[in-house]
C-alpha positions as CSV (number, residue, x, y, z in Angstrom):
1,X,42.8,-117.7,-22.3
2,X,43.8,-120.4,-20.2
3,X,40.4,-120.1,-18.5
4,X,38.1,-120.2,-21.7
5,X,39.8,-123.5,-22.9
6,X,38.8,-125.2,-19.5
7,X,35.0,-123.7,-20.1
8,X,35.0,-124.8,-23.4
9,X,36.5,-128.5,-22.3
10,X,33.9,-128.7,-19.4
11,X,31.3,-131.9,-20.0
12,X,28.0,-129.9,-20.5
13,X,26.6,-130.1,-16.7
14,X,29.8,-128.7,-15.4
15,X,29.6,-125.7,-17.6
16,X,25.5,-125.0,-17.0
17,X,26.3,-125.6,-13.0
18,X,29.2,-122.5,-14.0
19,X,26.7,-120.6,-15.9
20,X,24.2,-120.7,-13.9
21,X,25.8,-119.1,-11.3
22,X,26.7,-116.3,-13.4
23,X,22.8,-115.8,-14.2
24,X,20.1,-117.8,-12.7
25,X,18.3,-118.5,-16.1
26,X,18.5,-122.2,-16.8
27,X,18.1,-121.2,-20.2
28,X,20.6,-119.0,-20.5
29,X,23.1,-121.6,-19.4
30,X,22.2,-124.2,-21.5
31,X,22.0,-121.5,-24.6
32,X,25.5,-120.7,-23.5
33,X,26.6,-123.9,-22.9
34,X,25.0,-125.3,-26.4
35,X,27.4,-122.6,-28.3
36,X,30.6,-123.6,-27.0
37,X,33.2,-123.6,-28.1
38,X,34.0,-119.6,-28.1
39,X,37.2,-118.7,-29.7
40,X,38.0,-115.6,-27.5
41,X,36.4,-114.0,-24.2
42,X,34.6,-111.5,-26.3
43,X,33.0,-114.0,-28.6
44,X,32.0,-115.6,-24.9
45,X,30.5,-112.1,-23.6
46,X,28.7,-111.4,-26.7
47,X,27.0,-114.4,-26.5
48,X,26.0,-113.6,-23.2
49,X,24.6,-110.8,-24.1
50,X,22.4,-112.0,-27.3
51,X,21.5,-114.4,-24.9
52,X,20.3,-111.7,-22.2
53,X,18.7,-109.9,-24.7
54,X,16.6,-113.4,-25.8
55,X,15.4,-114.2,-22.2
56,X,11.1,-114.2,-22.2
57,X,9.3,-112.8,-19.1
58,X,9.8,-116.5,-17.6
59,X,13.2,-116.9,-17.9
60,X,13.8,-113.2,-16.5
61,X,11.7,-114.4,-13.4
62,X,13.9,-117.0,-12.8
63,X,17.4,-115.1,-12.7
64,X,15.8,-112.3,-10.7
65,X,14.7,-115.0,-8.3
66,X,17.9,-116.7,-8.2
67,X,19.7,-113.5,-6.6
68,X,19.1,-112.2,-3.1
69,X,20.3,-108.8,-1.6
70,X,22.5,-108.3,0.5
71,X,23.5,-105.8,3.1
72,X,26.6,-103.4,3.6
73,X,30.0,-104.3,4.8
74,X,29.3,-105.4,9.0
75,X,31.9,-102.2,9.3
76,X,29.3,-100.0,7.8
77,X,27.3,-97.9,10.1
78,X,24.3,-98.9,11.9
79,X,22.1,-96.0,10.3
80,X,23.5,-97.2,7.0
81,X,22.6,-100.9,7.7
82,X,19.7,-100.4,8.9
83,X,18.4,-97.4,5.4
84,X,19.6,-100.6,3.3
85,X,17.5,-103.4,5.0
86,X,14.5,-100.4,4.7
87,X,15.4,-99.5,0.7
88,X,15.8,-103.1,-0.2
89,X,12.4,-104.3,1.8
90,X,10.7,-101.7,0.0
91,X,11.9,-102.6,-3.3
92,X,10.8,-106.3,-3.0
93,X,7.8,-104.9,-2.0
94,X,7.2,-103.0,-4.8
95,X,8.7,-105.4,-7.1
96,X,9.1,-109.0,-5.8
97,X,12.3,-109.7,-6.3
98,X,15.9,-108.7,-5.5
99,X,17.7,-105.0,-6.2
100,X,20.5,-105.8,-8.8
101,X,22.7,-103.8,-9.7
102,X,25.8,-103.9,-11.0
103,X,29.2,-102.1,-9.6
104,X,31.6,-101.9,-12.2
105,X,33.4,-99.5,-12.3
106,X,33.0,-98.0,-8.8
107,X,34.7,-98.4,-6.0
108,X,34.3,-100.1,-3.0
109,X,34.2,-97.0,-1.0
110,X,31.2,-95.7,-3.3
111,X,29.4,-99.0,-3.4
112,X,26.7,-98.0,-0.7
113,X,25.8,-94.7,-2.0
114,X,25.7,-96.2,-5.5
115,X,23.2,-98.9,-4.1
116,X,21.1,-97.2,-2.1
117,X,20.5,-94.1,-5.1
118,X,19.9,-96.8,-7.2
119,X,16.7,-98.3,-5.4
120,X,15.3,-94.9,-4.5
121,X,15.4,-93.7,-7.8
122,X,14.1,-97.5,-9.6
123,X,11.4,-97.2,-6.9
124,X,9.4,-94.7,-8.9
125,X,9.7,-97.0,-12.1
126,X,6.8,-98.9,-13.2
127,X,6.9,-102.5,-12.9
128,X,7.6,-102.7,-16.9
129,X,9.8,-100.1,-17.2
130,X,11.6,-101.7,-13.8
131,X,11.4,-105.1,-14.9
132,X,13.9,-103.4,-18.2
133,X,16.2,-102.1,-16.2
134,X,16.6,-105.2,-14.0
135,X,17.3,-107.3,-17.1
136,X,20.0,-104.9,-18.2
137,X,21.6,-104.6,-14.9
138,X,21.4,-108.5,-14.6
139,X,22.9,-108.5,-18.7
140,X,25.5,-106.4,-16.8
141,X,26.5,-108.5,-13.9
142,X,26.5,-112.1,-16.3
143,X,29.1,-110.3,-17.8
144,X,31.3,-109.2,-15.4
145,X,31.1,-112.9,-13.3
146,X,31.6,-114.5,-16.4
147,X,34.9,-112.6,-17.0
148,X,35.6,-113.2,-13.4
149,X,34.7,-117.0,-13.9
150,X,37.0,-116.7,-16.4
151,X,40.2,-115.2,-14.7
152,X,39.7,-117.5,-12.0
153,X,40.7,-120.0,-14.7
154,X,38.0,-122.4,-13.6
155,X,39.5,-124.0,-10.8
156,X,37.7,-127.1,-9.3
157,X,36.0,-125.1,-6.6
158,X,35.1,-122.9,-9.1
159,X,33.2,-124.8,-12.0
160,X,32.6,-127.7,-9.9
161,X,30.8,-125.9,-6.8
162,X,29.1,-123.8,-9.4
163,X,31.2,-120.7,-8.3
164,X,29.5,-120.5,-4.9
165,X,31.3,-117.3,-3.4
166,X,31.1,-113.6,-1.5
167,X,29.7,-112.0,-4.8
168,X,28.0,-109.1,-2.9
169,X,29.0,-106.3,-0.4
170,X,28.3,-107.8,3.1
171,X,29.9,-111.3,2.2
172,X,26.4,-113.1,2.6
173,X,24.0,-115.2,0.9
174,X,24.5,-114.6,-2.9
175,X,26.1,-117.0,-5.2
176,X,28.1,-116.0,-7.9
177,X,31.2,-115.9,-9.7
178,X,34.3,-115.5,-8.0
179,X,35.6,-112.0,-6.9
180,X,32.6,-109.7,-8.3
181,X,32.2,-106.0,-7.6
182,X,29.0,-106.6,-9.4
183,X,26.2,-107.5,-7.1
184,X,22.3,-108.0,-6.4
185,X,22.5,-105.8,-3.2
């Protein structure tokens, strides 16, 4: 609780620079921002997801484009690196933007195989039916960063740096909130 009384006390920039590193829609920080103060994280989470659910085409552009995939752990094999870099180039390709999807749930040991079923089967989606799926996923992964955000109990780094952290498998180039299993990968 500790942590939603410092989100709720952050001056309005603070808390968008926070939110917006839980989902890359501008407006979906400032509509999160605007509704503060929540009285419990679940109050907080369901208005992150009526706030999801309210994102036009635009705004949906935006958070996509805001996440970048990432690769396996370094450890990983070099056939396995090399299958992700392939599933996640044709994906963009097909798509223009990043594979999200979100990990809860599963464990680190099952993250690759979880990823890499995941694009080959939302390869054959149309780009409507795709461009669904991605919201809820990205619905998904707000969620869990924001509860992350939260536990974290907003320290400085945290709100202030906008939550910049290792919010993806391989440790690289994604911001987010900290500690996430869920990632764009």
């Amino acid at each position: 609780m500790n942590g939603l009384r410092r989100f709720n006390a952050l001056p309005p920039g603070l808390a968008q620079a926070a939110l917006l590193a839980c989902c890359g829609s501008r407006r979906w920080a400032q509509r999160m921002a605007a509704h503060r103060p929540y009285h419990d994280v679940d109050s907080l989470l369901a208005g992150a997801d009526e706030a999801s659910y309210d994102l036009s085409h635009a705004d949906l552009a935006e958070a996509l484009a805001a996440e970048a995939s990432s690769g396996p752990p370094h450890s990983a094999p070099a056939a396995a690196r090399t299958a992700l870099r392939a599933a996640h180039a044709a994906y963009e390709s097909s798509f223009g933007h990043a594979f999200v999807i979100s990990l809860d749930g599963h464990r680190p040991e099952e993250y690759l195989d979880h990823v890499l079923a995941g694009i080959r089967t939302r390869l054959s989606h149309d780009p409507d039916h795709e461009r669904s799926v991605s919201a809820d996923e990205l619905r998904r992964l707000a969620r869990g960063r924001l509860a992350r955000l939260l536990a974290s109990g907003l320290t400085a780094g945290a709100a202030g740096s906008a939550a910049v952290t290792a919010d993806h498998i391989a440790g690289d180039g994604h911001s987010g909130c900290p500690g996430s299993p869920s990632v764009p990968v």
